[in-house]
Every structure is written in structure tokens, then in C-alpha cells.
N, CA and C atoms as an extended XYZ file, in Angstrom:
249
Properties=species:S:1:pos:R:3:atomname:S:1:resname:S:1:resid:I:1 pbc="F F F"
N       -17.382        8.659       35.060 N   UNK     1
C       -17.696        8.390       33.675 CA  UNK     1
C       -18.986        7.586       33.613 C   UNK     1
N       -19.993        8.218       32.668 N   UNK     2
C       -21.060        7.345       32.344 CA  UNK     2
C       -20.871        6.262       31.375 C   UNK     2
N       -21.392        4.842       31.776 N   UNK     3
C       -21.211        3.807       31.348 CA  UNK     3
C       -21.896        4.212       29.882 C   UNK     3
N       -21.320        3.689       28.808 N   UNK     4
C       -22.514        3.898       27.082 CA  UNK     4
C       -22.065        4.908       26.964 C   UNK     4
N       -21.796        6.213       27.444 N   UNK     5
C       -20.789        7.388       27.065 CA  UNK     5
C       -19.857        7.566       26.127 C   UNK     5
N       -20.032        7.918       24.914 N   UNK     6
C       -18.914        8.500       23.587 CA  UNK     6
C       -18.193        9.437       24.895 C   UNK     6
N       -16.720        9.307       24.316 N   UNK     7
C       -15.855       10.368       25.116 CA  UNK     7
C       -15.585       11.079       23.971 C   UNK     7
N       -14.817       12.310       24.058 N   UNK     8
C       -14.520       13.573       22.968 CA  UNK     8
C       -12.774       13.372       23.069 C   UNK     8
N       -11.994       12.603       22.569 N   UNK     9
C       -10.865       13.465       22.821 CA  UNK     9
C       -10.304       14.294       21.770 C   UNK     9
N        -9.940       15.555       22.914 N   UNK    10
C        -9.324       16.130       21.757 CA  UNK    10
C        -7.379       16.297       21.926 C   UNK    10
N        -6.519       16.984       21.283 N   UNK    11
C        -5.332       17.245       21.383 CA  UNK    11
C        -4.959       18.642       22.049 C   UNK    11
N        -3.760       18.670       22.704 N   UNK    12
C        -3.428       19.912       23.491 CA  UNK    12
C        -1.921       20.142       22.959 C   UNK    12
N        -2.665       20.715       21.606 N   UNK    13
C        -0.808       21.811       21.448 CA  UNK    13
C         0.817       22.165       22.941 C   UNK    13
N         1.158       21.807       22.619 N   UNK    14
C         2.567       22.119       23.848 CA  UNK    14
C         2.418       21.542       24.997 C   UNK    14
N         1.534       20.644       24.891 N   UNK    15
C         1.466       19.438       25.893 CA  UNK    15
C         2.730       18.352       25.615 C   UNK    15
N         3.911       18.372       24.856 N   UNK    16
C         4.861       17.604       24.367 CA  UNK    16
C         4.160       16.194       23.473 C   UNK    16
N         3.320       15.577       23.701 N   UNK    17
C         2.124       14.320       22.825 CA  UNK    17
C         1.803       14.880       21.803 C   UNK    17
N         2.781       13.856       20.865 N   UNK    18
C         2.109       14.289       18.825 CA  UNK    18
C         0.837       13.569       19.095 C   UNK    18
N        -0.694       14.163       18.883 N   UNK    19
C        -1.550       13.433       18.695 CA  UNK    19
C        -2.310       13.762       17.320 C   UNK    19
N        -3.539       13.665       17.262 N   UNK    20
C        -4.299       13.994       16.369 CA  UNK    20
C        -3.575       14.603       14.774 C   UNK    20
N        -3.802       15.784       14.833 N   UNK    21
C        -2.803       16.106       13.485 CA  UNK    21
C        -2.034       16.880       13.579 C   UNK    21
N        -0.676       16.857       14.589 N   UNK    22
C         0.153       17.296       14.927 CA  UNK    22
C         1.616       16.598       14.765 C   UNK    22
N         2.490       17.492       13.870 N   UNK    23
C         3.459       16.756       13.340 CA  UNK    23
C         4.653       16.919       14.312 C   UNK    23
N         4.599       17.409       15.383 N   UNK    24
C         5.789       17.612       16.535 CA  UNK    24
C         4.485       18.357       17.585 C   UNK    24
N         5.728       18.284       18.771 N   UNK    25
C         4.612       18.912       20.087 CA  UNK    25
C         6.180       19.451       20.675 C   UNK    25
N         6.587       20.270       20.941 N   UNK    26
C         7.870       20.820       21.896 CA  UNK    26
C         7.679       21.490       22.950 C   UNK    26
N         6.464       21.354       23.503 N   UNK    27
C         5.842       21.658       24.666 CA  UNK    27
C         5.778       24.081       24.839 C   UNK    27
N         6.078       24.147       23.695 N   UNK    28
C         6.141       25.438       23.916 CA  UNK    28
C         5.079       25.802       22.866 C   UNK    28
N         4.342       27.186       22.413 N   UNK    29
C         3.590       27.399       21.256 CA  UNK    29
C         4.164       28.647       21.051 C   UNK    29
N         5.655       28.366       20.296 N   UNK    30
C         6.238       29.275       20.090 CA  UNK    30
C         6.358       29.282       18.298 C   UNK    30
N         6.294       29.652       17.574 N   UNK    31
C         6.242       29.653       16.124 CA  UNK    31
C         7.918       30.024       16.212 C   UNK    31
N         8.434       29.283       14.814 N   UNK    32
C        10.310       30.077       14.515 CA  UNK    32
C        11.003       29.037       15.323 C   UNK    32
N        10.861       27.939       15.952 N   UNK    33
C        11.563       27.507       16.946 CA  UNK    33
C        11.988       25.772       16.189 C   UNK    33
N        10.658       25.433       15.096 N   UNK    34
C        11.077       24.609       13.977 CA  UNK    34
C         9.839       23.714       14.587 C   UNK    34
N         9.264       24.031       15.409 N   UNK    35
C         7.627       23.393       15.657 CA  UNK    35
C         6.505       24.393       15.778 C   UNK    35
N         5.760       24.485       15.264 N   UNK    36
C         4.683       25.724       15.202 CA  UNK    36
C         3.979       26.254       15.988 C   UNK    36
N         3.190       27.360       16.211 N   UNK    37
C         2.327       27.461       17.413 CA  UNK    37
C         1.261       26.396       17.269 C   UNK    37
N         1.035       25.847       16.028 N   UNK    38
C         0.264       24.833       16.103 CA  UNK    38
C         0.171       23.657       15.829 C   UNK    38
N         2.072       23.141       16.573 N   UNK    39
C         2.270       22.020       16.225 CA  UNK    39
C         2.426       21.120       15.017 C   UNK    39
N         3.382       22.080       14.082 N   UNK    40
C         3.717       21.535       12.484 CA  UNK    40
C         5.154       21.732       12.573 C   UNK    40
N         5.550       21.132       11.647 N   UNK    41
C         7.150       21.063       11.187 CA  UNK    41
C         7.046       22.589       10.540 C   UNK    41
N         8.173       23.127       10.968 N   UNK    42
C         8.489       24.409       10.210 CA  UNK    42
C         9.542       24.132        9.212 C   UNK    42
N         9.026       24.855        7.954 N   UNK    43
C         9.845       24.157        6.907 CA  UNK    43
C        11.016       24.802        6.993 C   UNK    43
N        12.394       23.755        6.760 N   UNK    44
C        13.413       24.077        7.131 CA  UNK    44
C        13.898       23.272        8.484 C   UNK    44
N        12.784       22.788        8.714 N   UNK    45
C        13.693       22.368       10.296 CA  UNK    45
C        12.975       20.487       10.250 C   UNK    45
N        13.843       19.475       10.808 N   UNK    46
C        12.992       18.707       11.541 CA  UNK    46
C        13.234       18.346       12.570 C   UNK    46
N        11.839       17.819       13.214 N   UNK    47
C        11.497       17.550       14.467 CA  UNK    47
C        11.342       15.532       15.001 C   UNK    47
N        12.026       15.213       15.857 N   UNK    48
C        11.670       14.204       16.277 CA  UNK    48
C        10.996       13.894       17.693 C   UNK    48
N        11.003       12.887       17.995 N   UNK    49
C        10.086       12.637       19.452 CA  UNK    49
C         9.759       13.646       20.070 C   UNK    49
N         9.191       12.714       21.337 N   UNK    50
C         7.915       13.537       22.301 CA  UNK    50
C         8.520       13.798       23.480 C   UNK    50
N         8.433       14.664       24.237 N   UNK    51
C         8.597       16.401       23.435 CA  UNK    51
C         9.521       15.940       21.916 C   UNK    51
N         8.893       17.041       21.029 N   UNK    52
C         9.682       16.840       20.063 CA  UNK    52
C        10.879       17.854       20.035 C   UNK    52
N        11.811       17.472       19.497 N   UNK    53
C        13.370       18.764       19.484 CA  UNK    53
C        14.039       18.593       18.085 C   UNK    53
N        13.471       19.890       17.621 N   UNK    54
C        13.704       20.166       16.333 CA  UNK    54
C        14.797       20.934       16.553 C   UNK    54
N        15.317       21.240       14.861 N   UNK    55
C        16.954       21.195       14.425 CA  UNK    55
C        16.658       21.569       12.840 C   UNK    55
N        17.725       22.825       12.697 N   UNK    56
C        17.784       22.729       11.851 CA  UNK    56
C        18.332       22.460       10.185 C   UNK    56
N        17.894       22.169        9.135 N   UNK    57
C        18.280       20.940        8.514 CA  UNK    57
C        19.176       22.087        8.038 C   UNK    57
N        20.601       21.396        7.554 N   UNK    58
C        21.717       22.054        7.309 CA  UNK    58
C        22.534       21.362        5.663 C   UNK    58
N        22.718       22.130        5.063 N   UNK    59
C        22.799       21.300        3.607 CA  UNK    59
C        24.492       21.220        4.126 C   UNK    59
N        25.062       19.810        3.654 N   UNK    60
C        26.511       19.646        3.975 CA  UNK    60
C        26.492       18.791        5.027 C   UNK    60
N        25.178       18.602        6.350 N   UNK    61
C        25.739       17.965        7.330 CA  UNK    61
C        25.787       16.013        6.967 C   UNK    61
N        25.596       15.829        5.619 N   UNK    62
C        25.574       14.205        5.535 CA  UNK    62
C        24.273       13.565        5.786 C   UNK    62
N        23.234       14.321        6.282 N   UNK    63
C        21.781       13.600        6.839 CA  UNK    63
C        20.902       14.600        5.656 C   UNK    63
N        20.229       13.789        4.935 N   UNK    64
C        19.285       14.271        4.171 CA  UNK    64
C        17.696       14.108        4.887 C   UNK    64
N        17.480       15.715        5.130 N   UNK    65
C        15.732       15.509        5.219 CA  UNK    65
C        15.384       16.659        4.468 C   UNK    65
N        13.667       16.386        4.113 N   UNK    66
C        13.144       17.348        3.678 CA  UNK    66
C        13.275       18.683        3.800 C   UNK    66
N        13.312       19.739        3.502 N   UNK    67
C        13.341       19.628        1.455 CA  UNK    67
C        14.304       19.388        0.575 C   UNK    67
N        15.553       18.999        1.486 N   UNK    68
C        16.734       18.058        0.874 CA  UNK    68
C        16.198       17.021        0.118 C   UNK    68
N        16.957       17.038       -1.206 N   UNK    69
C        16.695       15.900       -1.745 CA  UNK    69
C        17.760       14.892       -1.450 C   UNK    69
N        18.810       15.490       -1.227 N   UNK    70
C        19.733       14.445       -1.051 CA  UNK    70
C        20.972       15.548       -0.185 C   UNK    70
N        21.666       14.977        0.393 N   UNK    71
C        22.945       15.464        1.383 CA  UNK    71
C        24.251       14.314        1.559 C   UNK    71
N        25.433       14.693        0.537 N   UNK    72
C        26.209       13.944        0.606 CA  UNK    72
C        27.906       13.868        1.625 C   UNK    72
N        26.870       15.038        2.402 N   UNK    73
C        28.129       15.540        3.227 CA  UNK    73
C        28.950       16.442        3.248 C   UNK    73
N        29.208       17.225        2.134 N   UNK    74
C        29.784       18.416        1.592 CA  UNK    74
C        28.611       19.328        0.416 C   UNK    74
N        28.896       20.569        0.192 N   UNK    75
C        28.604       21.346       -0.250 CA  UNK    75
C        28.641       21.804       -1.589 C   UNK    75
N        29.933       20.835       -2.056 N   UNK    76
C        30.297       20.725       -3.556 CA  UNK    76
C        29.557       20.727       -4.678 C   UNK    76
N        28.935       21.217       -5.616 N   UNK    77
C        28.344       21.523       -6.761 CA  UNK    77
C        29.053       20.295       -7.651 C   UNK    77
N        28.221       20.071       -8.478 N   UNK    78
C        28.681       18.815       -9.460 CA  UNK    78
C        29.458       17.595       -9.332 C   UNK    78
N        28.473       17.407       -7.923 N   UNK    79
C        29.261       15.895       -7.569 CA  UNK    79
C        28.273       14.628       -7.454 C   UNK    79
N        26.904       15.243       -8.147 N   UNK    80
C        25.636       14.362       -7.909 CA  UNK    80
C        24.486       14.713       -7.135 C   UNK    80
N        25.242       15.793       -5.919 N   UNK    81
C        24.094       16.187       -5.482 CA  UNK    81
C        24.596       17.754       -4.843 C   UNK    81
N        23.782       18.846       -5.617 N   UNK    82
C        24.103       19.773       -5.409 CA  UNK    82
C        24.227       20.660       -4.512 C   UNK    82
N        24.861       21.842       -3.944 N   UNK    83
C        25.265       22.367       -2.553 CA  UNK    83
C        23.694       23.281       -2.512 C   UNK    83
């Protein structure tokens, strides 16, 4: 390395490291899998840590994520938060 040298970094898709503007990394660049070929949340699914291991979001399971607005654990219609 030259001393006074700007370095470039850049990010490496399916390298498992969320960097730059990458909202999951699952080390694969597989699109459908709930992380993208280019390293985005596939809607419908989320993704946590590095590697990230996405899942997908299931209305009824009690855990609300996006595009859930809310998940109260059941499926029930007119109980506050709808199936």
C-alpha cells in the first residue's frame, strides 16, 4: 500500500457482509430465496445477520414484520388486527 493513497472499497454481493447498500448478504446470489441476487430483502420475507437467513414472514405467527402491520398471533378477522 502506498502511503497518501485513497483506497476504493467496494462491496461483494454473497460474500455473507451487509455492507454498503445491501440489506442482507446470504452468501448465495440466488433471487426467490428472501435475499436478492443483489442483496435486498425480498418482499415478503425477512432477513437477519451475517450471513443473513431469511424467513418467511407468515401472518398468524405472533411476530410482526414488514409489510405486516401488526400480527397478533392468530388469523382472526375483527379482533384489531386483521388475518
Amino acid at each position: 500500500m502506498v502511503v497518501g493513497s485513497g483506497s476504493v472499497c467496494t462491496t461483494n454481493c454473497s460474500d455473507g457482509i451487509i455492507l454498503g447498500g445491501e440489506t442482507c448478504d446470504d452468501l448465495n446470489a440466488n433471487a426467490g430465496d428472501g435475499c436478492s441476487d443483489t442483496c435486498q430483502d425480498e418482499i415478503g420475507f425477512v432477513c437477519v445477520g451475517e450471513p443473513s437467513v431469511c424467513t418467511l414472514v407468515v401472518c398468524g405467527d405472533g411476530t410482526s414484520y414488514a409489510p405486516e402491520e401488526c400480527d397478533d398471533g392468530n388469523t382472526v378477522a375483527g379482533d384489531g388486527c386483521s388475518d
